[in-house]
C-alpha positions as CSV (number, residue, x, y, z in Angstrom):
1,X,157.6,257.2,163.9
2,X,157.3,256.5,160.1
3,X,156.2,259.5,157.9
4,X,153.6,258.8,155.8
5,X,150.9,261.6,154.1
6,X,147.7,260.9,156.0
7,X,144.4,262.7,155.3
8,X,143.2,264.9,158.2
9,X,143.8,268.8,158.4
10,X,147.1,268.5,156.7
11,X,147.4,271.7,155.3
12,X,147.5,274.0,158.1
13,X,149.1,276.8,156.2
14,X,146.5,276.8,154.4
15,X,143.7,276.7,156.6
16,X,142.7,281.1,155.7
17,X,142.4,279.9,152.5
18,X,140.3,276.7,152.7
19,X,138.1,277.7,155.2
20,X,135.1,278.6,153.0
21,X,136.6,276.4,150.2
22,X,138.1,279.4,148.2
23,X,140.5,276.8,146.7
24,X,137.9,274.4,145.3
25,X,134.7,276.5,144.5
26,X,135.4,278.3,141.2
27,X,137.8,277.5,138.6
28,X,138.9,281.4,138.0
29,X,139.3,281.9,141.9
30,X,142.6,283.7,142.3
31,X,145.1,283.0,145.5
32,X,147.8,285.4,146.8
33,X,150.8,283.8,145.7
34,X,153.1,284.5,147.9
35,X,150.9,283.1,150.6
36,X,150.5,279.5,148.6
37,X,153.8,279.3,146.9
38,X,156.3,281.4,149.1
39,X,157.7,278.2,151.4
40,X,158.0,275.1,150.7
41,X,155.6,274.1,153.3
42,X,152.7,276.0,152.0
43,X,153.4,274.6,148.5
44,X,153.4,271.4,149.5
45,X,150.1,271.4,151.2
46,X,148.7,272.9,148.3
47,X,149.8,270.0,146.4
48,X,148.7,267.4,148.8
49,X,145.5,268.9,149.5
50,X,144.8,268.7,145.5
51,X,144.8,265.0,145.8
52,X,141.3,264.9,147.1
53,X,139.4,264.9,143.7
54,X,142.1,263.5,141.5
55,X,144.4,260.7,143.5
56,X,141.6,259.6,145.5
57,X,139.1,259.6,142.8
58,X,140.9,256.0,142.8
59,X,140.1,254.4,146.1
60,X,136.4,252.5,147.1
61,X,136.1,249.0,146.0
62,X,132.5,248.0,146.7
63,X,130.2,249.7,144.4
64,X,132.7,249.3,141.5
65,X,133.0,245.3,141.8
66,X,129.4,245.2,142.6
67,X,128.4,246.2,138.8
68,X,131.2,242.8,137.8
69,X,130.4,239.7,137.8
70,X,132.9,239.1,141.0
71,X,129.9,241.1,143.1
72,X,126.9,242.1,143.8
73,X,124.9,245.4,145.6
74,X,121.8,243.5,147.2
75,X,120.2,245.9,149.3
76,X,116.7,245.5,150.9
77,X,114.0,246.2,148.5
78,X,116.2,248.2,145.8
79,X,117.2,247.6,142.8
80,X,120.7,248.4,141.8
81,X,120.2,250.2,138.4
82,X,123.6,251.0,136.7
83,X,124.4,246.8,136.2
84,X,120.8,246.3,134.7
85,X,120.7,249.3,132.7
86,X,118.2,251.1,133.8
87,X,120.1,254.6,133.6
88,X,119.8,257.3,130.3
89,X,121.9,260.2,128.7
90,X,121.3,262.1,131.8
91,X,123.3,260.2,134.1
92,X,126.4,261.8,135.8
93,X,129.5,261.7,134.9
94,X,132.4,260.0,136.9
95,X,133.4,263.6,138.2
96,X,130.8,266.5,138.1
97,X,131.9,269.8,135.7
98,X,132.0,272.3,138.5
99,X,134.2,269.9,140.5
100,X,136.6,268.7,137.6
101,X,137.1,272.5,136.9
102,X,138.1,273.3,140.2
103,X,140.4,270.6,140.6
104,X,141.5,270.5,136.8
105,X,142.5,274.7,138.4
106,X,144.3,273.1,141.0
107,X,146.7,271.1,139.1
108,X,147.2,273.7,136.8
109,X,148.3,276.3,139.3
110,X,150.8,273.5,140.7
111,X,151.8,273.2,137.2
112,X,152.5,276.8,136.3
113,X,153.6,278.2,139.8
114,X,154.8,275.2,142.1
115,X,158.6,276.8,143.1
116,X,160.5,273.1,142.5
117,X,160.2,270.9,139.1
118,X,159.7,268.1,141.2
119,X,156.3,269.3,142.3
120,X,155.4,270.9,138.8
121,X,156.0,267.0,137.6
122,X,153.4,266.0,140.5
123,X,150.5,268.6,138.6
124,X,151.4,266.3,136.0
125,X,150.6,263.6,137.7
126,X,147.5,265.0,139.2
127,X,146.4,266.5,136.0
128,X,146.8,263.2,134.2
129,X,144.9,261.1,136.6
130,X,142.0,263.5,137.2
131,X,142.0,263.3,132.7
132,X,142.5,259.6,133.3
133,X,139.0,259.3,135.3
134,X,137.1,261.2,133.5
135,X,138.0,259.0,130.1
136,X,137.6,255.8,131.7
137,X,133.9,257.0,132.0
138,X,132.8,259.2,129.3
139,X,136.3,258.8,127.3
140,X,136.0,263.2,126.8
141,X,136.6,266.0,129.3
142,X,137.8,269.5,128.4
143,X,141.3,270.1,128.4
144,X,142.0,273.5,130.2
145,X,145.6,273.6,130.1
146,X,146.7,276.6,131.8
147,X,145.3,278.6,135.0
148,X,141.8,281.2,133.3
149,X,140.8,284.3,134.8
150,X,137.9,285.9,134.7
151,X,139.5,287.6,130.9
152,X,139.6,284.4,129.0
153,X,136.3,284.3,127.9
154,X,137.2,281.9,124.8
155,X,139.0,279.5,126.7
156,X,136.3,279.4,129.3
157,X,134.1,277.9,126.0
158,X,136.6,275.0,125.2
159,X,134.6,272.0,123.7
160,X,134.6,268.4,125.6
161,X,137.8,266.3,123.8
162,X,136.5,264.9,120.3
163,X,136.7,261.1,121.0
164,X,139.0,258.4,123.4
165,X,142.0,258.9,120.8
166,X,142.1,262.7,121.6
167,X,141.5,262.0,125.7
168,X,144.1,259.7,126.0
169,X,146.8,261.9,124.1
170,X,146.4,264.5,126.9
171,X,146.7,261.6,129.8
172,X,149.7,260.4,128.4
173,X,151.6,263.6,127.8
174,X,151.0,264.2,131.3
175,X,151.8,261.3,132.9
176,X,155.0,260.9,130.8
177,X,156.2,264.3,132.3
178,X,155.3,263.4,135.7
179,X,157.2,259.8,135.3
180,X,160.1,262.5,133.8
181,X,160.3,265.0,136.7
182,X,159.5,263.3,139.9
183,X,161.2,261.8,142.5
184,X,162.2,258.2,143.1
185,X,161.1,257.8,146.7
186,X,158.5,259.6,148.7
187,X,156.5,259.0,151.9
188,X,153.5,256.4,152.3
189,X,150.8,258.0,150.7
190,X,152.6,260.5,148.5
191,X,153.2,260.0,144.8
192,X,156.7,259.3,143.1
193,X,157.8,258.4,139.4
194,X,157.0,254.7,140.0
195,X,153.6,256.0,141.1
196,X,153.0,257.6,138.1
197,X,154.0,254.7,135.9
198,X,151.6,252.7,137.5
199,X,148.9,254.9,136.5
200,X,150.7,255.3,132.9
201,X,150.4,251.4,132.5
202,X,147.1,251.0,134.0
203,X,146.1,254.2,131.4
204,X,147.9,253.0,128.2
205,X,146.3,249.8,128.0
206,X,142.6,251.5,128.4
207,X,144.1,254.0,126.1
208,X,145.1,251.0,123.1
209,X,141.8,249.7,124.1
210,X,139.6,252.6,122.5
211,X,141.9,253.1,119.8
212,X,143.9,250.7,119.2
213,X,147.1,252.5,118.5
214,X,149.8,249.7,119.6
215,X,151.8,252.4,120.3
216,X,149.9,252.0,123.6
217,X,151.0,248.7,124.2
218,X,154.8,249.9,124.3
219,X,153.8,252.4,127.0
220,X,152.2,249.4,128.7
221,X,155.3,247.4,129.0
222,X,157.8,250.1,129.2
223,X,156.1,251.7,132.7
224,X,155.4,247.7,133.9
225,X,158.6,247.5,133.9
226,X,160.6,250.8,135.4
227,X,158.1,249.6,138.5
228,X,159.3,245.8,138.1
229,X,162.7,246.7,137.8
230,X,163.2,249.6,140.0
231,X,163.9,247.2,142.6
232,X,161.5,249.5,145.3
233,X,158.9,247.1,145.2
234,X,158.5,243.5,146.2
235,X,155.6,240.5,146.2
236,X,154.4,240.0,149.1
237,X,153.9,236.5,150.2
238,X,150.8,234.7,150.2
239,X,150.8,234.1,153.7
240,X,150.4,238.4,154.2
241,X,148.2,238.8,151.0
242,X,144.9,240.2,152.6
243,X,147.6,242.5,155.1
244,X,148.4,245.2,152.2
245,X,144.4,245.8,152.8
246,X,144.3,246.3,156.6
247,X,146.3,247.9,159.8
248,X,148.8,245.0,159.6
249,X,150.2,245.3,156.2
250,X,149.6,249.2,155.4
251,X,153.6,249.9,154.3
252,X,154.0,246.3,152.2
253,X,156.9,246.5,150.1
254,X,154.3,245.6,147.6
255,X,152.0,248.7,148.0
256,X,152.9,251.9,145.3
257,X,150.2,254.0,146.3
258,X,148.1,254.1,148.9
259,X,145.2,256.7,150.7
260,X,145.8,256.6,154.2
261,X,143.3,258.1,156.5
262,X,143.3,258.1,160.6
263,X,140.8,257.4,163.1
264,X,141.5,260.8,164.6
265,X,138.4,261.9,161.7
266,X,137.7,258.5,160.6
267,X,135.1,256.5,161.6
268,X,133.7,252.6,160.0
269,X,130.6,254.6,158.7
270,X,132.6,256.6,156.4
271,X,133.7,253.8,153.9
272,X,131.0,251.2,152.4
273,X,134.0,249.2,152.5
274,X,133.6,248.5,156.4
275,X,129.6,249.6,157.2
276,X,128.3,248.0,154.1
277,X,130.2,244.4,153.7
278,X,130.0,243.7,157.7
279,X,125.9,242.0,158.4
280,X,123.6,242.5,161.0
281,X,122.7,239.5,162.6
282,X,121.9,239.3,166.2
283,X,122.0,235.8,168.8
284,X,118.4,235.8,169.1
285,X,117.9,235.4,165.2
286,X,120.5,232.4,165.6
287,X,119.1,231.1,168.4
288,X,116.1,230.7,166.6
289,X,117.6,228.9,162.9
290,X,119.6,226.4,165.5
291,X,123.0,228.0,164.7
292,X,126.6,228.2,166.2
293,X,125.8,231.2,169.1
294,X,127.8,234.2,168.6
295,X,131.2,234.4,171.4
296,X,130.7,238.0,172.0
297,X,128.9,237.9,175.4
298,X,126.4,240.8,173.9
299,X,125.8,238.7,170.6
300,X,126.9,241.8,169.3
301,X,129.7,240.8,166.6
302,X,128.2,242.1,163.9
303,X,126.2,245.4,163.8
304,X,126.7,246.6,160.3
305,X,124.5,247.3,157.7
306,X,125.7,244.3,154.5
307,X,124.5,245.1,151.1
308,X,127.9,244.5,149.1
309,X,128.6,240.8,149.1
310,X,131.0,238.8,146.5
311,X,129.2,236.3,144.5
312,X,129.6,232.2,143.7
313,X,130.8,234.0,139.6
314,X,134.4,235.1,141.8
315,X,134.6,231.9,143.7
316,X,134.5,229.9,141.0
317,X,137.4,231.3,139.9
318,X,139.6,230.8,142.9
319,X,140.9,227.4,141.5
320,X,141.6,223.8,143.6
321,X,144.7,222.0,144.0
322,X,143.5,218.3,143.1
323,X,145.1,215.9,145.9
324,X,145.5,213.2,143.2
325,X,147.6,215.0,140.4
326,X,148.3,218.1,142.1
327,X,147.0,220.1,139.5
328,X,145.1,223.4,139.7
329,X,141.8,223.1,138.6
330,X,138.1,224.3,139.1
331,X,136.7,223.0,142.8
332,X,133.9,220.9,140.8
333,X,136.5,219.3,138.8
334,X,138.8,217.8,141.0
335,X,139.1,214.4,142.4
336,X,138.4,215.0,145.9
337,X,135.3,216.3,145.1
338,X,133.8,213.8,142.1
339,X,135.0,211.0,144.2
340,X,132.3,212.1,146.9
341,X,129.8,214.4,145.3
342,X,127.1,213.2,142.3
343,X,125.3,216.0,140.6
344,X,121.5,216.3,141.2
345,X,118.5,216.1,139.2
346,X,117.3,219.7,139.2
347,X,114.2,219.3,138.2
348,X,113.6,217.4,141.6
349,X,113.7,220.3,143.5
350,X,110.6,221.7,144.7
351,X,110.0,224.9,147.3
352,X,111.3,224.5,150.6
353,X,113.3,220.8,149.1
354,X,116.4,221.5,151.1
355,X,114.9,223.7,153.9
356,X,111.5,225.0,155.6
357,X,113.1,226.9,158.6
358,X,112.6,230.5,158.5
359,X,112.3,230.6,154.7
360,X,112.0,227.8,151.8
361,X,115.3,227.1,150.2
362,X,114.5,226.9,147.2
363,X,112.1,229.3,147.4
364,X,109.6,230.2,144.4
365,X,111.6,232.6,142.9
366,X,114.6,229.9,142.3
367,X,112.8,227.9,140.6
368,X,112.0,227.5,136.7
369,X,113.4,229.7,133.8
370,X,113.8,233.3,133.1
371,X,115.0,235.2,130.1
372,X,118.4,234.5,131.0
373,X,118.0,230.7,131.3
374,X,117.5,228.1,134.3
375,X,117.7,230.1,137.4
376,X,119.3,226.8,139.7
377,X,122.6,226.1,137.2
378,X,123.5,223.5,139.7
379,X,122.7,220.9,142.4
380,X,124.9,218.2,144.1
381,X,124.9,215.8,146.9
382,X,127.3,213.3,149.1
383,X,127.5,210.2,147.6
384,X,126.7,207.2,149.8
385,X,129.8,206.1,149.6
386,X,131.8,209.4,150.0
387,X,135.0,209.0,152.1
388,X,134.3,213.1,153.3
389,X,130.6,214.2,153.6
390,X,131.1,217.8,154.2
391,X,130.2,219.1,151.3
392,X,131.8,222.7,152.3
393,X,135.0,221.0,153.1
394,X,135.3,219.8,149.6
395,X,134.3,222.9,147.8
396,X,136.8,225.2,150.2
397,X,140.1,223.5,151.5
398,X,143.3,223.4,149.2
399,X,142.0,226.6,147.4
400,X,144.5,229.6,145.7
401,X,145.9,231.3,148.7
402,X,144.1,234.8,147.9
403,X,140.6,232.6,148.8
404,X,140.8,232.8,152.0
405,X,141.8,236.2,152.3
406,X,139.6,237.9,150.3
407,X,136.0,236.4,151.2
408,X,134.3,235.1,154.0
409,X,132.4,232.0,153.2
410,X,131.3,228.9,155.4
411,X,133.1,227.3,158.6
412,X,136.1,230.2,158.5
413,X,136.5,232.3,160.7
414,X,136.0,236.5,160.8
415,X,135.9,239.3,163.4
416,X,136.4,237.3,166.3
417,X,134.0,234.5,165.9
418,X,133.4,231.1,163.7
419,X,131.2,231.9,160.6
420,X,128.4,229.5,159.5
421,X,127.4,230.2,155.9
422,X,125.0,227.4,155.1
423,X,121.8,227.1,155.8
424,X,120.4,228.3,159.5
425,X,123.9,229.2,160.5
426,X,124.8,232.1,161.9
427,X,125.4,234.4,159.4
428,X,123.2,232.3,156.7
429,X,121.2,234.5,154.2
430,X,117.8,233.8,155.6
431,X,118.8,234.0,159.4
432,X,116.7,236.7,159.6
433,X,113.4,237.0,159.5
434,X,111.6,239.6,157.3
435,X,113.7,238.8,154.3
436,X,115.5,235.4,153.1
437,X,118.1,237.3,152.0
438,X,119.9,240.7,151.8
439,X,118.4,242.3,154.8
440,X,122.0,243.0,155.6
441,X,122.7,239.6,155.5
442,X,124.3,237.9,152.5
443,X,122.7,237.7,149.1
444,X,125.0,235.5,147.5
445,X,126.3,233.1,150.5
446,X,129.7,234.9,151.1
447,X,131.2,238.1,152.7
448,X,133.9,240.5,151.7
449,X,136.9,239.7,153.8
450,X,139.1,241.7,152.0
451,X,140.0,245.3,153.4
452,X,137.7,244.8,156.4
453,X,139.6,246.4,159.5
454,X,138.9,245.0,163.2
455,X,138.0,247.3,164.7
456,X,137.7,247.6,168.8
457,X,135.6,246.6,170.2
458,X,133.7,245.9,166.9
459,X,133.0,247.2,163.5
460,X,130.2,249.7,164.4
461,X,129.3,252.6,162.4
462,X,130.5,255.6,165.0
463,X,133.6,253.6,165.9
464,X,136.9,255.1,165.0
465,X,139.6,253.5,163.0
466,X,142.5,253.8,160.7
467,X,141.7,253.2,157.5
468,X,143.7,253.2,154.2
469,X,143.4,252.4,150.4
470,X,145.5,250.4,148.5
471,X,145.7,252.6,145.1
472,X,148.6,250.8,143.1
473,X,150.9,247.9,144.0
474,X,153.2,245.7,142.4
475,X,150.6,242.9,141.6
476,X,149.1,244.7,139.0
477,X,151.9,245.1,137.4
478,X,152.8,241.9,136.5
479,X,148.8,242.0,135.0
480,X,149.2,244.7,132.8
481,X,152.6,243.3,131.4
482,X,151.0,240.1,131.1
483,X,147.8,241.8,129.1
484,X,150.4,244.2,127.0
485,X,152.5,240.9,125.6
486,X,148.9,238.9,125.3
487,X,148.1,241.5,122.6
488,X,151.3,241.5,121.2
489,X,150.9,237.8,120.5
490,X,153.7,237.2,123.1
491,X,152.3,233.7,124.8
492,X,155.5,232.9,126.6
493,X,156.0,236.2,128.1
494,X,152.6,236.9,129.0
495,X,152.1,233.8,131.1
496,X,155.8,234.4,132.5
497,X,154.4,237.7,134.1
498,X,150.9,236.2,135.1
499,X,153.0,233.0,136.9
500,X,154.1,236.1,139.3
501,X,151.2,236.3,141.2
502,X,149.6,233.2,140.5
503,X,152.6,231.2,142.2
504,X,153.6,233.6,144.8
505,X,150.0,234.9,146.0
506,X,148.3,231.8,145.2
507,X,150.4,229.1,146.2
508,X,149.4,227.4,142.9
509,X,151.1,225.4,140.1
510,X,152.2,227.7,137.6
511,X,150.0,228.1,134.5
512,X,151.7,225.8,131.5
513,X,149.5,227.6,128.6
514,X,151.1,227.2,125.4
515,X,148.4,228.9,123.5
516,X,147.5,232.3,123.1
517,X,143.4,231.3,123.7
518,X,144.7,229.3,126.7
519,X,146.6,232.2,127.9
520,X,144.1,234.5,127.8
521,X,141.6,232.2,129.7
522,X,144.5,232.1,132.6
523,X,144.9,235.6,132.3
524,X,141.9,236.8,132.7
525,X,140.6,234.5,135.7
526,X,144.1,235.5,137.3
527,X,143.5,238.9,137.2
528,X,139.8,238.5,139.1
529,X,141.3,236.7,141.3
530,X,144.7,238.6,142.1
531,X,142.9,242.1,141.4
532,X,139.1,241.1,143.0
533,X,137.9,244.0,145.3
534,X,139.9,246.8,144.2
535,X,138.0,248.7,141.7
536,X,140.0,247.4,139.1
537,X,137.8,244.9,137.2
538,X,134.9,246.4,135.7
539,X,137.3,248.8,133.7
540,X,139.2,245.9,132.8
541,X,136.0,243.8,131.5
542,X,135.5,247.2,129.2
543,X,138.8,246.8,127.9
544,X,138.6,242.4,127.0
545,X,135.2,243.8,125.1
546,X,136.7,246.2,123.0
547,X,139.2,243.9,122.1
548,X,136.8,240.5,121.3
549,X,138.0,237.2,120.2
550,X,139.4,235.3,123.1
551,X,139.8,238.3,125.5
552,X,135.4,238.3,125.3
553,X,134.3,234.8,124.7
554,X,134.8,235.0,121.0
555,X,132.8,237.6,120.3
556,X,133.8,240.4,117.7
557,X,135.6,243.7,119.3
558,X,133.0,246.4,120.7
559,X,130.6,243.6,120.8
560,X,128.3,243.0,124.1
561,X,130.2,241.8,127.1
562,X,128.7,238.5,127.8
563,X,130.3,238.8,131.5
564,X,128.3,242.5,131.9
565,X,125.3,240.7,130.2
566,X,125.0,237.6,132.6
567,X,123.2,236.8,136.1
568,X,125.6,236.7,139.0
569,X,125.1,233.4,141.2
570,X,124.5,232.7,145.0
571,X,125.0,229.1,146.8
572,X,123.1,227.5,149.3
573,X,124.6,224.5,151.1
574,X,122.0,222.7,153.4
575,X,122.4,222.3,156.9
576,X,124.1,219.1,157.4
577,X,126.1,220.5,154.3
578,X,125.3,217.4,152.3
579,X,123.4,219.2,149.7
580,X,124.2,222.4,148.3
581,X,122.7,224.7,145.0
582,X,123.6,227.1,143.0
583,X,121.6,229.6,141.7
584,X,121.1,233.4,140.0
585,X,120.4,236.1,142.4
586,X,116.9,236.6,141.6
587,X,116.4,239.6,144.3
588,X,114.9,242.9,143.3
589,X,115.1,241.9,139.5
590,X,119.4,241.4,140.3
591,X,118.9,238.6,137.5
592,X,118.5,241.0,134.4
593,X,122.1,242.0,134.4
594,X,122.8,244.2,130.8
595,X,125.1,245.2,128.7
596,X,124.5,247.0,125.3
597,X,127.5,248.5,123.9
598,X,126.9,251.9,124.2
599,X,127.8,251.3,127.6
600,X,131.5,251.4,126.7
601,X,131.1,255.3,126.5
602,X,128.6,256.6,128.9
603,X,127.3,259.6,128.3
604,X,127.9,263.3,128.9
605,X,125.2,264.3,131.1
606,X,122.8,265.6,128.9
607,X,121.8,268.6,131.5
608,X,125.7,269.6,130.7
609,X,125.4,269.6,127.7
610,X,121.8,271.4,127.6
611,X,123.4,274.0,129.6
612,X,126.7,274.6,127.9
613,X,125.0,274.8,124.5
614,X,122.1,277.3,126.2
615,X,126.0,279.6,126.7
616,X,127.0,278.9,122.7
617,X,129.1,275.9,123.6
618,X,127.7,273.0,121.5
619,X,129.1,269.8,122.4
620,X,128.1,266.3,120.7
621,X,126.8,263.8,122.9
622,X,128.6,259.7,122.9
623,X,127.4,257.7,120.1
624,X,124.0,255.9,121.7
625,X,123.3,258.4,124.0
């Protein structure tokens, strides 16, 4: 059998130590080092058992792409407060103090003690990444750099890192010496120096981002690359896209870096990834709307509990092969569908206009203005002389590859049984009926597809099953290159590197932008697209805002994100799926989406800060906060 690091009780010499969390409780604790350091077994459980709280501080994809525009978290009667705003200078950081300190004392002990270089480069690694989170957040930590013991009272009153440019000094020096010192190859699920270029890429472009040192952008390129041109690594095809995220594809060529975790002590209600994307939606409610019956003889497909859905914003950006020209283009711009689809007078629509069964659609609250403009942004029909009249047919077929493996959306198929998305199908918004939407069933008309295991005999919250997250791969890569040459004013290159992943995970045409505003716009809807659903693309938005003009619709650098700042959008298509409209997500106040720029630093918590300065250690807070 395949080796391969997975996360159960792997370190079993180490199980005296850990059993009343000596190794993650205080950051002076001291260990008998002979015990942790005196075989190589014991050392390298140590290390391993340090990537919880640094390593897998980088796996979960729902919440993050909820608070994009690619998603949304539309759960029951609560509002989501973090995209709207509603947060102050007392919110936590990405990584509580007590728990950075214990792990920031792990990775240093592995740094000072470890018996091989090779694992002394990993601290690096560890160290770096744990840095790396932190700064992404807040953009300070404090930077112990060797192991304290109860004696070093000054360093125990180190201040938070002045600004980003300080932060990101520390990152780098550290992943550079883990890219230095480690090894070439290592087991699924265990770092090696293409690993930690990965994270030196992904880190150097935040990094140039908040400072803009170009100095960054070299970094960029030059890590890209080593991964690029190591020759370890591979695309995979479109065909096995969505496998890198499930059972199926878990050792891809493509995949750096992933957390793998058994079903041995892993069940589908440990990951919002599985319990919160899969609805709850029984025959009876179908039976009820008229929709396709459920083939599970218990109508019990689908027991979860949905409140992460992706939203119409990320479809939209999964572009159409036109069958006339063969182009790529938007799915409301090509032939097939203005040759059999007019656009609707909006005004028209009145409550309960395209349905009355179990709720209106629209219903009151999707209709009118609101502070962020017309709530319906769009309404079409089948022409009477259309040559196709399913509507959903024109809107989904010849799509980029990654489509169909990343959502769930209407006549597809998913966990066993034909999905209906449209109105009174089977897993339609407003099946149900206490709510017309988001009673873990859709809020936006689609389902994550992406990373959802099948699970036997179905996805149900105590069921066991492997799991595993994909950390780093190949794909993003060719992203970051494309981004690093972007701001070097490099158009050829850049859409050289983006043409990777569009052509080969896509099954598109190749992008032919010839200029750098052109370029950008392909970039950055390839990048949703190719990097949608893996925690990736709200930091990425932060870094297009800081650096304005083409990467942030125009707007100056450090300006407000107009993305952040924008309604995400559900769709409705009607029954006989010869109507459809598209509107905000109105639910729980989901509409007044926010961004003001203090947002691109959050805050320290302010109780930190209280309490550190009530010890003598007087911190300043993030501008705004």
């Amino acid at each position: 059998m395949k080796k391969y690091i997975e996360y159960i009780s792997i370190a079993v010499v180490l199980t005296g130590l850990t059993a009343c969390n000596e190794l993650d409780t205080k950051p002076f604790e001291s260990y008998d080092d002979e015990t942790v350091w005196g075989s190589k077994e014991s050392a390298e459980s140590f290390v391993i058992n340090s990537y919880n709280g640094t390593i897998t501080n980088f796996t979960g994809y729902a919440y993050s792409e909820s608070i994009t525009p690619n998603g949304i978290h539309s759960d029951l009667n609560n509002l989501d407060a973090f995209p709207v705003e509603r947060f102050d200078r007392f919110t936590g950081s990405a990584q509580g103090l007590d728990d950075f300190f214990a792990n920031l004392r792990e990775c240093n002990m592995i740094i000072e003690k470890a018996p091989t270089e090779a694992l002394k480069a990993e601290g690096y690694l560890l160290r770096g990444v744990l840095f790396f989170h932190q700064t992404r957040w807040q953009g300070r930590f404090v930077p112990i750099l060797r192991v304290l013991n109860t004696k070093d009272k000054e360093a125990f009153r180190t201040l938070y890192t002045k600004n980003p440019t300080e932060s990101y000094k520390y990152i780098m020096d550290d992943l550079t010496k883990a890219t230095q010192g480690m090894p070439e190859t290592s087991a699924p699920g265990r770092a090696n120096k293409y690993a930690a270029h990965a994270f030196r890429s992904r880190a150097a472009l935040q990094a140039y981002a908040y400072t803009k040192d170009a100095h960054y952008l070299d970094i960029a390129i030059e890590s890209a690359k080593a991964v690029i041109n190591s020759g370890k690594y591979a695309l995979t095809s479109a065909e096995n896209f969505g496998n890198m995220f499930v059972e199926a594809g878990k050792y891809d060529k493509e995949i750096i870096l992933a957390h793998y975790r058994l079903s041995l002590n892993t069940t589908v209600g440990n990951f919002n990834e599985m319990i919160r994307v899969v609805p709850n939606i029984n025959n009876n409610e179908v039976k009820f709307v008229g929709g396709k019956e459920f083939a599970d003889a218990k109508g019990r497909s689908f027991e979860g509990w949905a409140s992460y859905f992706p939203t119409q914003d990320l479809i939209d950006q999964y572009l159409v092969v036109d069958q006339a020209d063969h182009t790529a283009k938007p799915w409301y711009e090509t032939s097939q569908f203005l040759n059999n689809v007019e656009n609707g007078d909006i005004s028209s629509l009145t409550e309960g206009a395209l349905n009355t069964v179990r709720h209106n659609v629209p219903e009151a609250a999707d209709l009118g203005t609101n502070a962020k403009g017309n709530i319906i942004t769009r309404y079409g029909k089948i022409k009477s002389s259309a040559t196709e009249t399913n509507i959903s047919k024109l809107m989904y077929q010849h799509r980029d590859a990654r489509f169909y493996q990343t959502v769930v959306y209407d006549q597809s198929n998913w966990l066993k049984e034909e999905v209906e998305t449209n109105i009174c199908g089977n897993l339609w918004a407003g099946v149900r009926e206490g709510q017309s939407d988001s009673w873990y069933t859709t809020a936006s008309g689609y389902y994550w597809r992406k990373a959802v295991v099948q699970v036997e005999p179905r996805v149900y919250v105590s069921n066991n099953t492997d799991y595993h997250f994909v950390i780093a791969r190949l794909g993003e890569m060719y992203m970051n290159l494309a981004e690093a040459y972007l701001l070097k004013g490099d158009v050829t290159q850049a859409v050289t590197a983006l043409n990777r992943t569009r052509v080969t995970h896509g099954n598109l045409p190749a992008s032919t932008a010839a200029t750098l505003a052109d370029a950008w716009k392909d970039y950055i809807r390839e990048r949703r697209v190719e990097m949608a659903y893996e925690g990736d693309l709200y930091w990425s938005f932060l870094r297009w805002g800081q650096y304005g003009g083409d990467a942030n619709d125009g707007a100056a650098a450090g300006a407000v994100i107009n993305a952040l700042n924008t309604p995400v959008h559900k769709i409705q298509i009607t029954k006989d799926r010869k109507q459809f409209m598209v509107a905000q997500i109105t639910r729980n106040g989901a509409w007044e989406r926010t961004f003001t720029t203090k947002r691109y630093l959050m805050p320290i918590p302010q109780g930190t800060l209280d309490q550190r300065s009530a010890s003598g250690i007087n911190d300043a807070q993030n501008p705004g906060w």
